[in-house]
C-alpha positions as CSV (number, residue, x, y, z in Angstrom):
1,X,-13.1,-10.3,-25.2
2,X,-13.2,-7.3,-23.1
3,X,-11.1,-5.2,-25.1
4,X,-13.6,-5.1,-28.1
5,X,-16.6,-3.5,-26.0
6,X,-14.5,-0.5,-25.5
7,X,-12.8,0.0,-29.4
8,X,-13.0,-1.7,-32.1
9,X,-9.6,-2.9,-32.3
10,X,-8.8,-6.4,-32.1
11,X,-7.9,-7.8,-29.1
12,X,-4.3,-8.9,-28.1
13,X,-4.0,-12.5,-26.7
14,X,-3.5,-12.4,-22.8
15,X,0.3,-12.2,-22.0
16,X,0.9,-9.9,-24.9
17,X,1.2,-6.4,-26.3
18,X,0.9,-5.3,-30.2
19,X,3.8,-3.8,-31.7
20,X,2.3,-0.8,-31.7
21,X,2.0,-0.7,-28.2
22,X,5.6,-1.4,-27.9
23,X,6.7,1.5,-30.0
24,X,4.3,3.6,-27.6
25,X,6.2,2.5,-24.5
26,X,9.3,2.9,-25.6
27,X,8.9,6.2,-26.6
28,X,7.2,7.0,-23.8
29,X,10.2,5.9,-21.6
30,X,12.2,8.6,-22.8
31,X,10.4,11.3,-20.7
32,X,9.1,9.1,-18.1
33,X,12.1,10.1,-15.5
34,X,10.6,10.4,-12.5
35,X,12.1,14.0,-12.6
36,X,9.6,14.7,-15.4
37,X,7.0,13.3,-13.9
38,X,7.3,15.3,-10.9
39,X,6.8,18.3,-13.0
40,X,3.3,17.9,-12.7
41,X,3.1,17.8,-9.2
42,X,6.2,19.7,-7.7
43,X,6.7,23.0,-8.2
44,X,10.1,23.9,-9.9
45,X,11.8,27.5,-9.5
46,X,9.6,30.2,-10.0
47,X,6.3,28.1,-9.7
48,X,4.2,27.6,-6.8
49,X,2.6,24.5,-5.4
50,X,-0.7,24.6,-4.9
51,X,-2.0,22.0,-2.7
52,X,-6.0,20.5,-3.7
53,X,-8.6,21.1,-1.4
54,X,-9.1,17.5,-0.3
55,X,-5.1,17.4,0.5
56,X,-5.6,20.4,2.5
57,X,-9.1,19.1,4.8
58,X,-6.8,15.5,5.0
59,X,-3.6,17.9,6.3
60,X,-5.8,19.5,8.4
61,X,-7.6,16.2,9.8
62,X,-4.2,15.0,10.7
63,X,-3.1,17.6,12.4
64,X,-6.3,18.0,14.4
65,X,-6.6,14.6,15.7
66,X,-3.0,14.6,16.9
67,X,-4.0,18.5,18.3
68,X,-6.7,16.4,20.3
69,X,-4.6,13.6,21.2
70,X,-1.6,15.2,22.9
71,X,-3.7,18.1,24.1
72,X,-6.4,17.2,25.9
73,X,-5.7,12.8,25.7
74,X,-1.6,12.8,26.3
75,X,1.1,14.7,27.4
76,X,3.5,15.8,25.0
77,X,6.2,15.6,27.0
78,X,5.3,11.8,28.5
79,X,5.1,10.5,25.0
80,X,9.1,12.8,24.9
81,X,9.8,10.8,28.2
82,X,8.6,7.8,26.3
83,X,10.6,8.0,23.1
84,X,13.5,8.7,25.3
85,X,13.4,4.8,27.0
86,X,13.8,3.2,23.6
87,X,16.4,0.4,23.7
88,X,18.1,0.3,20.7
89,X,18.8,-3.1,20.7
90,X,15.1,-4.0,20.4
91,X,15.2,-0.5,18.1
92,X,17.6,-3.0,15.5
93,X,15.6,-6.0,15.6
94,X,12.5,-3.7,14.8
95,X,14.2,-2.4,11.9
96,X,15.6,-5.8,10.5
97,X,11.8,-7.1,10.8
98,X,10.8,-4.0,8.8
99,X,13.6,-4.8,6.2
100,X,12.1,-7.9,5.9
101,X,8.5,-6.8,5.2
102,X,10.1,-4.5,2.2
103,X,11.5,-7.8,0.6
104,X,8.3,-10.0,1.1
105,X,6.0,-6.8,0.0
106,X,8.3,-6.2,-3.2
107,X,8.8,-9.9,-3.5
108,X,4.9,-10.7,-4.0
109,X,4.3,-7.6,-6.1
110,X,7.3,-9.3,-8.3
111,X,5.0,-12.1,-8.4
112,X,2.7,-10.4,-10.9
113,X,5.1,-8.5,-12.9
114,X,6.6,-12.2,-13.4
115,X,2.8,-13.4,-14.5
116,X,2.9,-10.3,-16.7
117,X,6.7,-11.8,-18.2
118,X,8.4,-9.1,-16.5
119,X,11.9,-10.6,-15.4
120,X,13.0,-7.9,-13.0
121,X,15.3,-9.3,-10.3
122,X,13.9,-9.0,-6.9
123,X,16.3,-7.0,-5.3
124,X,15.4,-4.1,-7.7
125,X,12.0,-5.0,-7.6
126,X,12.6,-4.1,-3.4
127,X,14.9,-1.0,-4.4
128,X,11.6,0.2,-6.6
129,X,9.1,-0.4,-4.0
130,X,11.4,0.9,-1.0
131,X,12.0,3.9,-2.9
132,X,8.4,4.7,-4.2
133,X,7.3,4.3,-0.2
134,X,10.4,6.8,0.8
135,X,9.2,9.1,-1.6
136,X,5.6,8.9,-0.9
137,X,6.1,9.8,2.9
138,X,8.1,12.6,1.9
139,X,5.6,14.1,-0.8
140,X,2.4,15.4,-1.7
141,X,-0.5,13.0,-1.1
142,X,-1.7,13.8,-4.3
143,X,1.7,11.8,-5.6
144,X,1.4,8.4,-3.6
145,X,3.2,5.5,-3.6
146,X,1.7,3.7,-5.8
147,X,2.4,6.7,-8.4
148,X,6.0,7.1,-7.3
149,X,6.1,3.0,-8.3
150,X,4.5,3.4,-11.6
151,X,6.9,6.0,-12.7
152,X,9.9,4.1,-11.3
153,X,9.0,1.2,-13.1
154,X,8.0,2.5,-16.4
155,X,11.4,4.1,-15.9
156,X,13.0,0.9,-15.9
157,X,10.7,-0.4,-19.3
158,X,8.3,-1.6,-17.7
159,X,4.5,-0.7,-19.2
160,X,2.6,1.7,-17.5
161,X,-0.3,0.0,-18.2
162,X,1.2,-3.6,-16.8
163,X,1.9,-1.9,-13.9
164,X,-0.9,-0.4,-12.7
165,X,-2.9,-3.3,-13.3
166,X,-0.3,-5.2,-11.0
167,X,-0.7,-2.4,-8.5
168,X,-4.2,-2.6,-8.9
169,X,-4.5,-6.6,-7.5
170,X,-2.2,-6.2,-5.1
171,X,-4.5,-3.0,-3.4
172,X,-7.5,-5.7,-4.2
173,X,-6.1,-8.6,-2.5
174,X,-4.5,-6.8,0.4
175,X,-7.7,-5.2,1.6
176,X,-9.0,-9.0,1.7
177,X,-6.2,-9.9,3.5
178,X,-6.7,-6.8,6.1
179,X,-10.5,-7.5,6.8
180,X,-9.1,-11.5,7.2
181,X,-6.8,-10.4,9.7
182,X,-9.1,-7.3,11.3
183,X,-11.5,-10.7,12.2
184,X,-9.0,-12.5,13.6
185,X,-7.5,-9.5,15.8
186,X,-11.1,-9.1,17.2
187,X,-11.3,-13.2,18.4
188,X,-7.8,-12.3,19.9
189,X,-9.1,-9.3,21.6
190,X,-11.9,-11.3,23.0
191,X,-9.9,-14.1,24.1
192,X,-7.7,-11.9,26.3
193,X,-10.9,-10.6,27.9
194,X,-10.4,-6.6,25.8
195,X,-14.1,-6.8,24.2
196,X,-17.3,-6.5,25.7
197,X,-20.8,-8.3,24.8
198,X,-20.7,-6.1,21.4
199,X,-18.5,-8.7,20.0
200,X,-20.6,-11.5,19.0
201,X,-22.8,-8.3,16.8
202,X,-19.1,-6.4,15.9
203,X,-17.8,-9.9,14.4
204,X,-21.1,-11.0,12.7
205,X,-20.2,-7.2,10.8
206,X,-17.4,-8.0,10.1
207,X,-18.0,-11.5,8.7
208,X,-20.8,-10.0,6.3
209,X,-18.5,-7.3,4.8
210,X,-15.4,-10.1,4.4
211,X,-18.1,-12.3,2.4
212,X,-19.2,-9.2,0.3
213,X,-15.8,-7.9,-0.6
214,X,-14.8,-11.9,-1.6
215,X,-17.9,-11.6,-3.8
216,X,-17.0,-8.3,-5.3
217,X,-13.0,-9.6,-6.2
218,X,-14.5,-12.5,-7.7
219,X,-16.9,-10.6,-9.9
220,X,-13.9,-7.8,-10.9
221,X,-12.2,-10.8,-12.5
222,X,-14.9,-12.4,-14.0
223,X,-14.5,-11.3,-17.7
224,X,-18.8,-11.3,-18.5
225,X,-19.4,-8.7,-15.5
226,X,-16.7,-6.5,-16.8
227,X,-18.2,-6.6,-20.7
228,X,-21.3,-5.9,-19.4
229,X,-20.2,-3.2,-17.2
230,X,-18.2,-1.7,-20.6
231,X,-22.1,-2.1,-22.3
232,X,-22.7,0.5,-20.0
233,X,-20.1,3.4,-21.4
234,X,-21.2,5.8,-24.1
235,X,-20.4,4.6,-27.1
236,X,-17.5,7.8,-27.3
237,X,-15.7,6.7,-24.3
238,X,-15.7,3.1,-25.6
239,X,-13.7,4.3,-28.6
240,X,-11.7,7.0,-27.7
241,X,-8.3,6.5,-26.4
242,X,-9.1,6.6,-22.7
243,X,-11.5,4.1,-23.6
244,X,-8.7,1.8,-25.3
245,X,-6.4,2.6,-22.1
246,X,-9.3,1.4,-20.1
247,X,-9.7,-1.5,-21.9
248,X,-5.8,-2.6,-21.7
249,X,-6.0,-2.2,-18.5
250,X,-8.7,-4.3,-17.5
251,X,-7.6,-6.8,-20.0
252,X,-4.1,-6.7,-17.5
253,X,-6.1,-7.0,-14.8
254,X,-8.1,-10.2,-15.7
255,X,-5.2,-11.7,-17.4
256,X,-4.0,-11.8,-13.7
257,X,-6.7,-13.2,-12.1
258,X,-6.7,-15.9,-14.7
259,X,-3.3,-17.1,-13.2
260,X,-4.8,-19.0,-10.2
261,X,-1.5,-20.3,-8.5
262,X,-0.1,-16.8,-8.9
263,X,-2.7,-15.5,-7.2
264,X,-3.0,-18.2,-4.7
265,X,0.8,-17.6,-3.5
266,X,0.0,-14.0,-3.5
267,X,-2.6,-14.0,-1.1
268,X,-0.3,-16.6,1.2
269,X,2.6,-14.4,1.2
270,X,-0.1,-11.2,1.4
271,X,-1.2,-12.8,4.7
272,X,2.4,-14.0,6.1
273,X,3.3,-9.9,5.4
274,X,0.6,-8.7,7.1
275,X,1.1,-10.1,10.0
276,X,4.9,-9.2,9.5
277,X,4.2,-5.5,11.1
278,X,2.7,-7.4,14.1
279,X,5.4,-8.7,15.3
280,X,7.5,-4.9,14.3
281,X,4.8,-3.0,16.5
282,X,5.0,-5.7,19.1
283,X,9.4,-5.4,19.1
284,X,8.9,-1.7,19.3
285,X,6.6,-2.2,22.4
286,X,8.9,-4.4,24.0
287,X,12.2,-1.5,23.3
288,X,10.1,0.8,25.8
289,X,9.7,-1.8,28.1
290,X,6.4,-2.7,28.5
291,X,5.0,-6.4,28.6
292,X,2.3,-7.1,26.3
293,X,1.3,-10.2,24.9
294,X,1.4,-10.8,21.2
295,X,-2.3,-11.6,21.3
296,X,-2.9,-7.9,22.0
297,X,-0.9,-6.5,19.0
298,X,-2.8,-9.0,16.5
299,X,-5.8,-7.7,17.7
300,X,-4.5,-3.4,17.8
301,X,-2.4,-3.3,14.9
302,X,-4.3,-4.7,11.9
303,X,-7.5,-3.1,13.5
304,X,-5.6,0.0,13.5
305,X,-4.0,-0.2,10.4
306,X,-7.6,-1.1,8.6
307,X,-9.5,2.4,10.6
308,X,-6.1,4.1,9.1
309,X,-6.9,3.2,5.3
310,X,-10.1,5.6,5.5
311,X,-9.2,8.3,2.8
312,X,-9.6,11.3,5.4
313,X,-6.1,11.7,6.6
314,X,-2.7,11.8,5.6
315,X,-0.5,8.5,5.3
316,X,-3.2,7.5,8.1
317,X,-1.5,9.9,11.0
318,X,-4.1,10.8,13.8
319,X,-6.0,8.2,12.8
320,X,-3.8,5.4,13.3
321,X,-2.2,6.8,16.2
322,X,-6.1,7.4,18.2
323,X,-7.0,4.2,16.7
324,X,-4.6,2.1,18.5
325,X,-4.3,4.0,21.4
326,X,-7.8,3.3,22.1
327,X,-7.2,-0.3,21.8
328,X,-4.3,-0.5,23.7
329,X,-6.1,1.5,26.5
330,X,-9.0,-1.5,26.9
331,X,-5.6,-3.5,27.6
332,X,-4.5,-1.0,30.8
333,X,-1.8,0.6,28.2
334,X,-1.1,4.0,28.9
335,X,-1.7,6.0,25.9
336,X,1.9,7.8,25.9
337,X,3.2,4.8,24.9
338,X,0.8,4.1,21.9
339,X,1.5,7.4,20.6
340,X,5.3,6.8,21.0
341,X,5.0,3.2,19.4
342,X,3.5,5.2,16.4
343,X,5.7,7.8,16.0
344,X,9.0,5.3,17.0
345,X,7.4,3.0,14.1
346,X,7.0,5.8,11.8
347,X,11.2,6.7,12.3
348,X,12.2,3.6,11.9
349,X,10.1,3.2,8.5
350,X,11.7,5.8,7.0
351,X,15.4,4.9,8.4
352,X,14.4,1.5,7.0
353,X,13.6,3.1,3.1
354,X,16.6,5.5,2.8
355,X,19.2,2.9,2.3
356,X,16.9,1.5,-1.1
357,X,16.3,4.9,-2.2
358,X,20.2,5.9,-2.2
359,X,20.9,2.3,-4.3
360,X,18.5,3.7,-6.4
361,X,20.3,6.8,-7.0
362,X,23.3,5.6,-7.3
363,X,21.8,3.0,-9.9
364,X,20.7,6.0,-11.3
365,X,24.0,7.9,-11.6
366,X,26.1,5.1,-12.8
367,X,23.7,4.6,-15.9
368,X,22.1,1.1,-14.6
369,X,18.3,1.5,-16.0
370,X,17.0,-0.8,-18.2
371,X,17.8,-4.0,-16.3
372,X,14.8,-6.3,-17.2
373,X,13.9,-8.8,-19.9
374,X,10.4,-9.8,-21.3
């Protein structure tokens, strides 16, 4: 087992925690509110917060590619004149197709706290993952949705451990997903005549990373690449009690890809979601009156959305936004309204969050935590 080339405990069967573990958890639960948890990133009264260099060069990334982009690419005030045409009829069906991608997105992570015999209910499975992506718009990048999860869910009983290795596939599979989709948005950019005789080298890219990054997901769950990989630790780090940490986790981890129908209807419903904010951008695009064909938003947004998971921004703003603007420019698009399909996109996101995160805090005030079995 993997668990043995990092301590010398004995391995637990996949599926299952020792008692000791247990006792660990629980304990742990008692102070891991996401109030406490927040200690260590927010500041509280009389403390200062202190933002990391890297947060500060992403903030200032951000904020210069949006300087560029409605100062010498857009006028402010057209993407203003912009906003201003929404048609709030198309504005609720954007937001009822958002809701929808909350419950599929929460729905499939649910999936492998349910492989990990987790029996949270999806609805609070949605009301945990809602609320972590409120929360991470709202704070530090250094304290990320994912984080805001974890500590929600441990909060609940869930293992820390459990989660973070569910969090873990989901990032794994999804970025598979996103290249799968990034190919097909470039033949639907070529088809509607948006690429020029680049594509055929652009695609052939493209086709070599998806085949590299299949290659590396299969290898992360092969259980003889990850021993030998542990081989490679000092024989310290191996026994300590990062090292056993470690080791839980990847034993998590593999235990999940083990489960090959689980993962198989993850990465169907990972496909059917991503394709879910498609069809939002696409509503959105319609509300300011403009007529563009579906085609064109399955080529812009998941291209967009994949240039926006480059770690050099915040929450992917300025990137994102020049990103698709440029695509949707090839298409005759004026880039006012890309911007404005961003920003409108970005409103209704966190209009679409709010109502989750106050059911979680009035969960919260009425007592209602521990709702799970396992």
């Amino acid at each position: 087992m993997m668990i043995s080339q990092f301590t010398r405990k004995a391995a637990p069967p996949p599926g299952r925690r020792p008692a000791d573990a247990q006792s660990r958890d629980a304990q742990s639960r008692q102070t891991a509110t996401p109030a406490a948890a927040w200690k260590r990133f927010i500041p509280t009264s009389g403390q200062r917060f202190i933002p990391s260099g890297k947060t500060l060069v992403r903030f200032g990334i951000s904020i210069a590619l949006l300087t560029i982009l409605l100062r010498y690419v857009i006028d402010p005030r057209a993407v203003l004149d912009t906003l201003a045409q929404l048609d709030p009829s198309y504005g609720v069906v954007a937001y009822l197709i958002f809701q929808l991608d909350r419950v599929t997105m929460a729905f499939k992570w649910n999936l492998l706290l349910r492989a990990r015999s987790y029996r949270l209910s999806h609805w609070r499975a949605t009301e945990i993952y809602s609320s972590a992506m409120f929360l991470g718009t709202l704070l530090p990048t250094t304290l990320g949705a994912d984080v805001v999860r974890t500590v929600l869910a441990r909060r609940i009983g869930l293992g820390g451990v459990d989660v973070i290795a569910t969090i873990a596939v989901e990032r794994s599979i999804g970025f598979l997903c996103a290249l799968i989709l990034s190919l097909a948005g470039l033949v639907a950019l070529r088809f509607v005549g948006m690429w020029d005789a680049s594509f055929s080298l652009v695609l052939l890219a493209g086709i070599v990373g998806l085949a590299l990054v299949i290659v590396a997901l299969a290898l992360s769950f092969n259980p003889r690449v990850a021993a030998l990989m542990a081989r490679m630790f000092p024989a310290r780090l191996r026994t300590s009690k990062v090292g056993g940490k470690l080791a839980q986790l990847v034993t998590c981890y593999q235990s999940l890809g083990s489960s090959r129908p689980v993962l198989l209807s993850f990465l169907g419903l990972t496909l059917f979601e991503q394709l879910i904010p498609v069809a939002f951008t696409w509503v959105i695009a319609l509300s300011f009156g403009l007529s563009v064909s579906p085609l064109v938003m399955l080529g812009a947004v998941p291209l967009s959305v994949l240039v926006s998971r480059l770690p050099i921004s915040i929450s992917g703003i300025g990137v994102f936004d020049g990103a698709f603007a440029a695509l949707l420019a090839s298409s005759g698009i004026a880039p006012q309204y890309a911007v404005a399909i961003a920003f409108a996109g970005r409103a209704i996101e966190i209009l679409g969050c709010f109502p989750w995160w106050v059911r979680l805090q009035l969960r919260k005030g009425s007592g209602q935590v521990a709702l799970y079995s396992r």
